[in-house]
C-alpha positions in Angstrom: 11.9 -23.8 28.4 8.5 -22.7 26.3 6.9 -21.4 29.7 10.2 -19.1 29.9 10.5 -18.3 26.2 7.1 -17.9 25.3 6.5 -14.0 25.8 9.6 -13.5 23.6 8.4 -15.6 21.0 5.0 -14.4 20.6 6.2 -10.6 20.4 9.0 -11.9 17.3 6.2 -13.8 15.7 3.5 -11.0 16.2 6.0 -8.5 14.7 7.1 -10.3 11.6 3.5 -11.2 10.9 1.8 -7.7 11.0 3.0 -6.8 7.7 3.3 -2.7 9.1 7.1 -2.3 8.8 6.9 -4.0 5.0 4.0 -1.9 3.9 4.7 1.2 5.3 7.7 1.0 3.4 5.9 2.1 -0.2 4.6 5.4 1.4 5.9 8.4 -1.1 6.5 6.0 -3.7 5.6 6.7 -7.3 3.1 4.7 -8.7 0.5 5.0 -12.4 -2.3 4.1 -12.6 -3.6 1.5 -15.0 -6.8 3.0 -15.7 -8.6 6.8 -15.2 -9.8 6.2 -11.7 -12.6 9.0 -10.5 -12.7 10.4 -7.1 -12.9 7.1 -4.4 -12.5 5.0 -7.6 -10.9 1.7 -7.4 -8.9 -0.6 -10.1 -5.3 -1.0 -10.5 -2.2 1.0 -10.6 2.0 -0.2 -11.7 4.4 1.0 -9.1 8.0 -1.2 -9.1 7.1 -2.8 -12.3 4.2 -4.5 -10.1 0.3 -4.5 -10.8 -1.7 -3.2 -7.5 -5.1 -2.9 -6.5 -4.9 1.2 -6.0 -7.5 3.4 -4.8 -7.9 7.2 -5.7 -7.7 9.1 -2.1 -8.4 12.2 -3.8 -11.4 14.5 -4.6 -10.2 15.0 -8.2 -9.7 12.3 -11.2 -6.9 10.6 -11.6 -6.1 9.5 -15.2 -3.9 6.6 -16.9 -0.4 6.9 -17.0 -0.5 9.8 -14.1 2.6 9.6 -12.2 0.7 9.8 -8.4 2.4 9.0 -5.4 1.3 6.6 -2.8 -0.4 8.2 0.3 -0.6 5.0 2.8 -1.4 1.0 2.2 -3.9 -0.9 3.3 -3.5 -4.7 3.1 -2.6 -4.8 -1.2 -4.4 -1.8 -1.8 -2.1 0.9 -2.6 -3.9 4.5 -1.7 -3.4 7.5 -4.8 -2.7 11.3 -4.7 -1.7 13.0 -7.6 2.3 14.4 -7.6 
């Protein structure tokens, strides 16, 4: 029954482990950063009442407390644009 299953299960399982659909998810989200990040700068940023390592995507600086919102995510690293 494994031999007949097994495609089935390995697409479920390859799904629910890729993390895309969950991540994605936070895309347009508001989010403030911790710190004054500077253009490619990284450190940390609240968005949900969380702490996350945030990136600035931008050219320009972003400064504490700047509402930004989040551009894309990349593993825990939430990427920044100013609002």
């Amino acid at each position: 029954s494994l031999l007949a299953f097994r495609k089935k299960l390995v697409e479920k399982f390859q799904v629910a482990s890729s993390g895309s659909e969950s991540t994605g998810q936070f895309a347009g989200e508001s989010a403030f950063p911790m710190e004054d990040l500077g253009s490619g700068a990284t450190g940390k940023a609240e968005m949900r009442g969380t702490s996350w390592s945030a990136r600035n995507g931008t050219d320009q600086k972003l400064k504490k407390g700047q509402r930004c919102k989040v551009e894309k995510v990349e593993g825990l690293t939430i990427w920044l644009k100013a609002e």
